[in-house]
N, C-alpha and C positions, 0 to 999 in steps of 0.2 A: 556397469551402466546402471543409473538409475531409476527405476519405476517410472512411469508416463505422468503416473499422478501423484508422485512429490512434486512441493511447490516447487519453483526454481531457484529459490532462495536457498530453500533447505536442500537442494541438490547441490549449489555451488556449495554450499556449506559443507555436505558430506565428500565432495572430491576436490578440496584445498587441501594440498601439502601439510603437514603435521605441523611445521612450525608456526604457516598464516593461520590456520585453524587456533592453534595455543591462544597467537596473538589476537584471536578474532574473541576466544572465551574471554582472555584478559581484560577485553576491554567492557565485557558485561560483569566479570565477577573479578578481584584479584589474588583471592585464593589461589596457589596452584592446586591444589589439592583437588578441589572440585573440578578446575579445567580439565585435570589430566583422567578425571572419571569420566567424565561427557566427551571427551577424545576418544578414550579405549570403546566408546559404546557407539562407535560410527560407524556403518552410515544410520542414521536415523529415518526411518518409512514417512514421518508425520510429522510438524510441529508440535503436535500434543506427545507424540516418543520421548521427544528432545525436553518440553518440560517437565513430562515426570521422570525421567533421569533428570531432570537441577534436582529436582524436589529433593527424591533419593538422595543425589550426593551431597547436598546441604542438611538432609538431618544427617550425616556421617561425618560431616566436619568434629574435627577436635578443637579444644578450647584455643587452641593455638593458630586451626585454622582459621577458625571465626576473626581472631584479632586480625590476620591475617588481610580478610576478605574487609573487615571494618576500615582498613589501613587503608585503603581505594574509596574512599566517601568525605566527601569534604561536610567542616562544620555546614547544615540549616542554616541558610542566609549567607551565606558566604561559599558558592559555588569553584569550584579552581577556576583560575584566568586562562580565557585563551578553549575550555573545555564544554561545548555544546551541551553533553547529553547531563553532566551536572546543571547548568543553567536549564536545560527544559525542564528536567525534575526538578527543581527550584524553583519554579516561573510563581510558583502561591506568595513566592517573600517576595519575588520582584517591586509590584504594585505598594508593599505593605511601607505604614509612615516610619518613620526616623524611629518614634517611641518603642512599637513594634517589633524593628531590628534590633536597636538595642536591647531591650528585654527578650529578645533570642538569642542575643551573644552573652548574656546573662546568666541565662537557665544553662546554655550549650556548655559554657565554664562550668557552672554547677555540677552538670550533669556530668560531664570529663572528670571530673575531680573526685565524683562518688565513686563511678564506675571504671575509668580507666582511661576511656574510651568516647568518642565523638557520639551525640545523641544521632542514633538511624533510625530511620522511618521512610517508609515508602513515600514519598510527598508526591508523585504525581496525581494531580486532579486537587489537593490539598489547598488549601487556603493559608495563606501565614498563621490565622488566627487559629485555626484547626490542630498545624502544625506544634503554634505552642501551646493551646490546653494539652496535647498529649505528652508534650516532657515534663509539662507540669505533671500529668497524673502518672507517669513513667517515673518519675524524679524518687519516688516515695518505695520501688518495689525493691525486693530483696534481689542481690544480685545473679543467683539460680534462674528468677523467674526469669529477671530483665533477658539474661542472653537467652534464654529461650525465644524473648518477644523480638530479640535483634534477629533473630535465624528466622522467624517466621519474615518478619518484614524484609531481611536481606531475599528470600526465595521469593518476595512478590519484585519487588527489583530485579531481580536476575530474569523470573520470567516475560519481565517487559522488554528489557534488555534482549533478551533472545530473539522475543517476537519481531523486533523492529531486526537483529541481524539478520533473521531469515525471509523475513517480508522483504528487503529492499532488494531496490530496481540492482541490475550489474551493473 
């Protein structure tokens, strides 16, 4: 039984079945790696438990998980069809003109082609235009730093992600 004063988000969270649980990480991070870290460390007392365990298990990721976790992020500007929470995190290109998007399917190419890998970035609250000065200044780093700056911005996504699975209504 759960404490009185876990939220009740994070109590259905802590007593879901192992596999709804998996599927419930998956759909904030697609790493298995990290899922199955934030699984073994259940139940969680607090929201704030739950995100400094992502933290934790995202600086432990290996270079393979990281691709892994990138592999679940559609290009900037181009949210997957049919998928909500990439459109809400998207919502700064929504607005943005024709010129805009293009010079972010642009950069996104560029950026893919340097590094490997789709340009990430936390975009919520983000502006289109915000969006691309920062692949522009991203475009330029060594690729060391860059996944470093992927793993930081993948854990502020994961913990938004979190925050809304364990906030919402049942």
């Amino acid at each position: 039984m759960t404490s009185t004063s876990t939220p009740p988000g994070l109590a259905r969270f802590n007593e879901l079945e192992e596999h709804a649980a998996l599927a419930a990480l998956h759909e904030a991070c697609a790493s298995t790696a990290w899922a199955r870290r934030l699984l073994a460390a259940r139940p969680y007392a607090t929201p704030e438990a739950l995100y400094t365990a992502s933290d934790a298990a995202m600086a432990e990721l290996s270079t393979a998980d990281l691709a892994q976790a990138m592999a679940g992020h559609p290009p900037i500007g181009r949210p997957k069809p049919g998928d909500p929470t990439s459109a809400r995190e998207q919502s700064g290109m929504a607005g943005a003109g024709d010129g805009l998007k293009a010079e972010m399917l642009e950069l996104n190419l560029a950026y893919q082609e340097r590094f490997g890998h789709v340009f990430l970035i936390c975009a919520t609250g983000r502006s289109g235009e915000e969006m691309r000065d920062a692949v522009r200044e991203r475009i330029g780093n060594p690729p060391e730093r860059e996944r470093e700056i992927v793993r930081t911005e993948l854990g502020k996504i994961n913990r938004i992600r979190l925050a809304r699975l364990v906030e919402e209504d049942a």
